[in-house]
N, C-alpha and C positions, 0 to 999 in steps of 0.2 A: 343108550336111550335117553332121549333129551327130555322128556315128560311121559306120564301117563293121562291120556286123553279118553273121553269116550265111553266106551264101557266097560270097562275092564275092573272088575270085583275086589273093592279091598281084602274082601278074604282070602284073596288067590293070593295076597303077597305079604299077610300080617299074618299071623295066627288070630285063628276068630275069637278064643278067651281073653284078650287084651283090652286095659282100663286105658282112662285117661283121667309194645306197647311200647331212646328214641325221642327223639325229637321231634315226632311227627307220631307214627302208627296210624291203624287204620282210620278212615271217616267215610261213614257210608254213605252215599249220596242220596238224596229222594227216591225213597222207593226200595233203598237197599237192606232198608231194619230186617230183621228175624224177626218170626214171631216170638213174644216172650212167653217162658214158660210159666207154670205155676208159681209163684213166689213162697209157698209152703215146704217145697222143698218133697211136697207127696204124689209130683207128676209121672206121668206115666216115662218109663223109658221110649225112646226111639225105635223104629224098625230095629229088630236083629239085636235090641241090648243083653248085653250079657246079665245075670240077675249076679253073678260072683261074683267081680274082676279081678285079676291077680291084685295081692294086694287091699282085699277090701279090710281085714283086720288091723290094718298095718299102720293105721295115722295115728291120730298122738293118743296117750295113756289113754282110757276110758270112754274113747271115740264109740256112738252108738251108731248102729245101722239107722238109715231112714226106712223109705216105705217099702214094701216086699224084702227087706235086709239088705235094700242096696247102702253100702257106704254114702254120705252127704259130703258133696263139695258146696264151699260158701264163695259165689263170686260176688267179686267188687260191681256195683254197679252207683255209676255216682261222677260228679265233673271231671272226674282226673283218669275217666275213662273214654273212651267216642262212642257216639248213641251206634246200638247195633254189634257194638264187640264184645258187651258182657254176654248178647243170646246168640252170638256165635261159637264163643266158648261156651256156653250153656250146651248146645248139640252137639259138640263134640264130646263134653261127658257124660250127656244122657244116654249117646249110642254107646261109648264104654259103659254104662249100668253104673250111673253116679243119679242120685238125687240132688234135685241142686237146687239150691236156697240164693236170695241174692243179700246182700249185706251193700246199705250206701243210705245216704240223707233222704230218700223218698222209697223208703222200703221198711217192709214189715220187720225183719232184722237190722238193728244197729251196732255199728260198735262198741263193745263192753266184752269183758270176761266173758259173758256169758256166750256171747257172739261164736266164738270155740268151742263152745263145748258139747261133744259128741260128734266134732267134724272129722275127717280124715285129710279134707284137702282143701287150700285156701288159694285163692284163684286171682292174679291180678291181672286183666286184660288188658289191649291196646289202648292209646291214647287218640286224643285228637291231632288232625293234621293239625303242622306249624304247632304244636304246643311241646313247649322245653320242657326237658325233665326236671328240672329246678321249680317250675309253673306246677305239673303234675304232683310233686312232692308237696309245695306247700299247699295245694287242695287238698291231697288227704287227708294232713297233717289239722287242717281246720275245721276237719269233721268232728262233731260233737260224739265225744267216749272213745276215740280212736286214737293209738299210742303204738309206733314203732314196735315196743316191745311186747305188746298184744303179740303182731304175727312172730317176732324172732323167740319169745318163749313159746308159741306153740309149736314153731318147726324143731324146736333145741328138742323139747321135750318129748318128740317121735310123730309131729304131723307132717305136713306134704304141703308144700309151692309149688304153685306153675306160676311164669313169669312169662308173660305173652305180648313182645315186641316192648310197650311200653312197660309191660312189667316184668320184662328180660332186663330194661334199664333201669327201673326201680330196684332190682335186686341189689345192684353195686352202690354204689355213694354215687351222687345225694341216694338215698332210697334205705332198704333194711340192711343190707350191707351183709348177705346172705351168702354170698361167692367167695371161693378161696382165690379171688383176687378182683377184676372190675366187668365194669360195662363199658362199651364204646363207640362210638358212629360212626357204623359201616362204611357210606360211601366217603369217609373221610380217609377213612385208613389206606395206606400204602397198594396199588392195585387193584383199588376195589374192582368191583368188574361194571357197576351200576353207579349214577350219579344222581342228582336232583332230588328230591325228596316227594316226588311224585308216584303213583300208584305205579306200580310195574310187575313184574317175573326177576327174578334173581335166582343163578341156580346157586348149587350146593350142592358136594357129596355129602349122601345120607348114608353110615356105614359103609363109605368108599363107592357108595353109587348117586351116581347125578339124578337129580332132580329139579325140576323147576318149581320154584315156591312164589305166593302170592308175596308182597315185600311193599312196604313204605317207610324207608327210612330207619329201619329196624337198628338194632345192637351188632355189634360183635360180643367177644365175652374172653379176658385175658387169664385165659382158666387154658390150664393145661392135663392130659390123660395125667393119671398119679392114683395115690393112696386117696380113695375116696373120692375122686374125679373120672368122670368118664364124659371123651367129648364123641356126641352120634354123630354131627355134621360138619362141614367147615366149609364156607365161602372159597371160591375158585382161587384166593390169594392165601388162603390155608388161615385163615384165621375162624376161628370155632365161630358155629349156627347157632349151634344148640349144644346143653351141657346138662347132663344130671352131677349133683353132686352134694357130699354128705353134708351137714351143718347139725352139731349135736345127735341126737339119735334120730336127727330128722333127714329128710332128703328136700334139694332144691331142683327144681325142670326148669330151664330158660330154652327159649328160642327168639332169635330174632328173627327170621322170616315168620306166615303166619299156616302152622298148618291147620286152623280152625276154619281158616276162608271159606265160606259155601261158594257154589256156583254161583249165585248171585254175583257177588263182589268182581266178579273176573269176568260178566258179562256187562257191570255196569262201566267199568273202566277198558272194555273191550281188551281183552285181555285172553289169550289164547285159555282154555277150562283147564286148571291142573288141581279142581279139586280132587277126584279121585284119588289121584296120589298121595296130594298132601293128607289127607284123612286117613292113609294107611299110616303117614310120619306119626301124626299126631299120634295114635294107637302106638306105634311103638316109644315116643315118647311118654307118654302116659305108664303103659307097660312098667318100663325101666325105673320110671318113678315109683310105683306104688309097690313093684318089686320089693322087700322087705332086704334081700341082700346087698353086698356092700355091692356100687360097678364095678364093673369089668370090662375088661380088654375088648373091642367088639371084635365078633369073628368075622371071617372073609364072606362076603356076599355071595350066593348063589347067582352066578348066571339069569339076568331077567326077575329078580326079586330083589327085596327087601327086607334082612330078615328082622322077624319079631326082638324084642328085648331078652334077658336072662328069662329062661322058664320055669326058676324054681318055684313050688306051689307057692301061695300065700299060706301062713298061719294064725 
């Protein structure tokens, strides 16, 4: 199966209790923003959010629930992101049952100590096209209260990263330096299957099964299956998609394709729809992250699915 197209129900291929940036990354064109959410962090979930999600007690020391005890993710939103990628991942973890707060220079949250506190999950979205990771790093880095070591001691200390294409590449160096090894550009690498740094489809086995994922210029990630690594995807030339992996009591998510992408983005760039699918990936990314156990091996694929992350409850 080269994509999931049309109608086909994510919950037919994820488990429905499931939670959940590059040299380029995404740039939405006129007309392609999200609506943004509440910036309170007390908006309503999505159709179908789950109110639990695995994993909701699980992010750092003394994380408090937001509203209805959904867990709060805090995303980046701010220059060193592309307008329209913070409230894409915004949807993607409201329909996992995340409260989401945004955290950047024109936002009600700023960086400080306090910006962490009572979060589970810290959230760095895609970048602007043509914009270097080196560019992206020193924007952050010139944000008034904001310090590297804000996010790598809250992930040390038991919260949760997603790194989403441009912050699949912020993870490695230049960036938090979060991975048990690097970040690196896809279409550069040896076989890529994709070139140019233009809006496209790139596929990917996801747990051994193909998928077409929305893609601009995304990461690879020099992270191998191991003690405390587990890779869910890997580029047609086998180099890892996407990677959970531990970092102190915390857990790190990267992807470099984008499984946030709404419909939109794949109709403004004409682009065959592989949201559906990718929003199952996401969930199972998500999943595996806020999972509280260490990865694991992933198991073999069911015929025509995709299976969910480890199932152990959350505690």
């Amino acid at each position: 199966m080269r994509g999931w197209r049309g109608g086909r129900a994510v919950g037919a291929v994820v488990a429905a209790v499931a939670v959940l940036g590059a040299f380029g990354c995404e740039g939405v064109p006129a007309g392609g923003r999200e609506a943004a959410p509440a910036l309170s962090g007390d908006s309503a979930p999505g159709p179908g959010a789950a109110t639990d999600p695995p994993g909701a007690a699980s992010g750092a020391p003394g994380a408090a629930p937001g509203a209805a005890g959904r867990p709060v993710a805090l995303v980046y939103r701010g220059p060193a992101a592309c307008e329209g990628c913070a409230e894409a991942a915004s949807g993607m973890l409201e329909r996992g049952g995340f409260a989401v707060r945004f955290v950047g220079p024109g936002e009600r949250v700023r960086f400080g100590r306090a910006a962490l506190e009572g979060v589970a999950l810290y959230v760095q979205p895609g970048g602007s096209n043509g914009q270097e990771v080196g560019t992206a790093w020193r924007l952050l880095r010139r944000e008034e209260g904001f310090s590297p070591d804000l996010v790598r001691d809250f992930v040390r200390g038991g919260g949760r990263y997603l790194g989403l294409c441009m912050g699949g590449y912020l993870a490695g160096d230049p960036g938090y330096d979060l991975l048990p090894g690097d970040s690196g550009q896809y279409i550069r690498s040896q076989g890529a299957s994709v070139s140019g740094e233009g809006d496209q489809l790139v596929e990917v086995a996801w747990r051994g099964h193909p998928q077409h994922m929305y893609f601009q210029d995304g990461p690879y990630f020099d992270v191998d299956d191991g003690p405390g690594a587990q890779v869910l995807a890997r580029y047609t030339n086998q180099r890892p998609a996407a990677v959970v992996a531990s970092y102190g009591a915390g857990r790190v998510a990267v992807s470099g394709p984008h499984p946030e992408a709404p419909a939109q983005w794949y109709e403004d760039y004409h682009l065959p729809d592989q949201s559906h699918g990718s929003a199952a990936l996401g969930e199972d990314l998500l999943h595996t992250l806020m999972t509280p156990t260490a990865p694991t091996a992933p198991a073999a694929p069911a015929s025509g699915s995709v299976p969910a992350g480890p199932s152990t409850p959350a505690h």
